[in-house]
N, C-alpha and C positions, 0 to 999 in steps of 0.2 A: 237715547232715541235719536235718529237723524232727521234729521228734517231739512225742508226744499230750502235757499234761498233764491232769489230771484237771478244770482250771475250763473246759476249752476244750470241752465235752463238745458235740457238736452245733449250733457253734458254726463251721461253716466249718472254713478250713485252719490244721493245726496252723502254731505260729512255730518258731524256731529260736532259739537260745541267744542270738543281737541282738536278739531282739523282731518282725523281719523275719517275713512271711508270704511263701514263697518259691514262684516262680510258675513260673520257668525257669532253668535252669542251660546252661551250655555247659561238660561235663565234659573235654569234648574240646580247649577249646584249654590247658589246663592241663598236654594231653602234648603238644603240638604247639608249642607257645610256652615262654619263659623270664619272667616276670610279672617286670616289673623296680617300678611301682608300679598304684595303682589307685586310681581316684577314685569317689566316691558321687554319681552326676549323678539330677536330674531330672529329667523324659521329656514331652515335651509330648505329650498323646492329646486324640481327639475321645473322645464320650460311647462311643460303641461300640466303641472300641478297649475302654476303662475296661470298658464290663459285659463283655468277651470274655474279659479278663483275670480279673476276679474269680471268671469259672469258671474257671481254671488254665488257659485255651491261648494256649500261644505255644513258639516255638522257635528257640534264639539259634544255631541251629548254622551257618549261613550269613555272618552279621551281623559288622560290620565300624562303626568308626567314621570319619569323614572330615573334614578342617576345610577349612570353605570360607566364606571373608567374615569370617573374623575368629567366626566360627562353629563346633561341634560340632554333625555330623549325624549319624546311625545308620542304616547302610544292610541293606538284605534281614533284617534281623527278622520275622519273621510272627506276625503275630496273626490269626488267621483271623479272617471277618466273626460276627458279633454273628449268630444266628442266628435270634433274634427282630427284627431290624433289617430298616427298610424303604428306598427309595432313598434314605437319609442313611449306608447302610452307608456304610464306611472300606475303602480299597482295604490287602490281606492285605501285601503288601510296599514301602508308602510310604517312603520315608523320614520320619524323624520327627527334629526339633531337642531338643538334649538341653542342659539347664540347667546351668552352674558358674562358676564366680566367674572374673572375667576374667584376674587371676593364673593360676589352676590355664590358662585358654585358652593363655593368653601361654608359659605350660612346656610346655604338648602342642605346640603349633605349634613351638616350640625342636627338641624331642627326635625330633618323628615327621621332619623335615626330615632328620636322620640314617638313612643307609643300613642296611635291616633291621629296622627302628621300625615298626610299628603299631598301630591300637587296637582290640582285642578285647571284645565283651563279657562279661562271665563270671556275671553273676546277675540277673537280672530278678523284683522283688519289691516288696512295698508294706509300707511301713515307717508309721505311725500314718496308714494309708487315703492316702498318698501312692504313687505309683508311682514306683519307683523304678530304677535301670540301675547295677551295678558294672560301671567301666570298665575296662580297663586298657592302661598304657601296655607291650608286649609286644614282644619281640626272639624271631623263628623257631629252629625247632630245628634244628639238622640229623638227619640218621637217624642219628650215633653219640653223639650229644643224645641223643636217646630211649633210647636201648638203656642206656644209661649210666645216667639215672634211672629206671630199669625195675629193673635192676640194683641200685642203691643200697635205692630202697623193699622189692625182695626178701630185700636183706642184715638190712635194718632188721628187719623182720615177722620174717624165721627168730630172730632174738637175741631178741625181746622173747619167742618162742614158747619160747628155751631158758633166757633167765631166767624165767618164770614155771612151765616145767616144773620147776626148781632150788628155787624157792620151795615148790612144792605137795611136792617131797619132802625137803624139811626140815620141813616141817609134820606130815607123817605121821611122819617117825622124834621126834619131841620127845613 
């Protein structure tokens, strides 16, 4: 979550606890998927991708990553067109080539090769004016997946809700 601090006053968008200025999230595949790891890639844009994004639009809920040619691609992302942009806009769902060290390439093509593997984005953000893409390498839920860690996080939250009630009334009897 981002949040304000007091130097960032009218200064654009707040960062988050990495220093990241956070543009778009996909909150969604984080219930839909098991996040086995996650890579910080680089994103190639044109100029108008770049100003679309520094207003905040974009939307990973679609978006998908793909290796093709010894390659990472990132598919159906949108960034809507730049809306001060003239016939140099950027078409809203290109695919775009996404940047990382040929190791990190050589293990996604290894892993997504395995059945139920694929690559998810999960945060779209600009990190010291760089744009940036968290990838991740992701295995599907199934529906008693879900239910399960739906479950677990509701067990979680009621305990933390009845140790801190236990707390506050130890504090009043002392």
């Amino acid at each position: 979550m981002a949040k304000k601090d007091g130097k960032n006053k009218g200064k654009g968008k707040a960062k988050d606890a990495q220093g990241r200025q956070v543009i778009a999230q996909n909150k969604k595949a984080r219930h839909d998927y098991l996040i086995l790891d996650t890579f910080e890639c680089g994103i190639v844009l044109t100029g108008t991708e770049v100003k679309s994004l520094r207003q905040g639009r974009a939307s990973l809920v679609d978006g998908f990553g793909q290796i093709d040619g010894g390659e990472v691609w990132l598919h159906n992302v949108h960034i809507p067109e730049y809306a001060q942009g003239t016939w140099t806009n950027h078409t809203a769902r290109r695919k775009r080539k996404l940047l990382l060290h040929r190791y990190e390439i050589d293990k996604l093509i290894g892993k997504t090769q395995e059945t139920g593997h694929t690559l998810v984005p999960l945060v779209l953000y600009f990190l010291n004016g760089r744009a940036k893409v968290e990838l991740a390498l992701a295995k599907g839920k199934k529906e008693y997946d879900k239910r399960q860690t739906l479950r677990e996080k509701q067990d979680r939250r009621e305990s933390e809700r009845a140790m801190s009630a236990a707390r506050r009334r130890q504090r009043v009897q002392a």
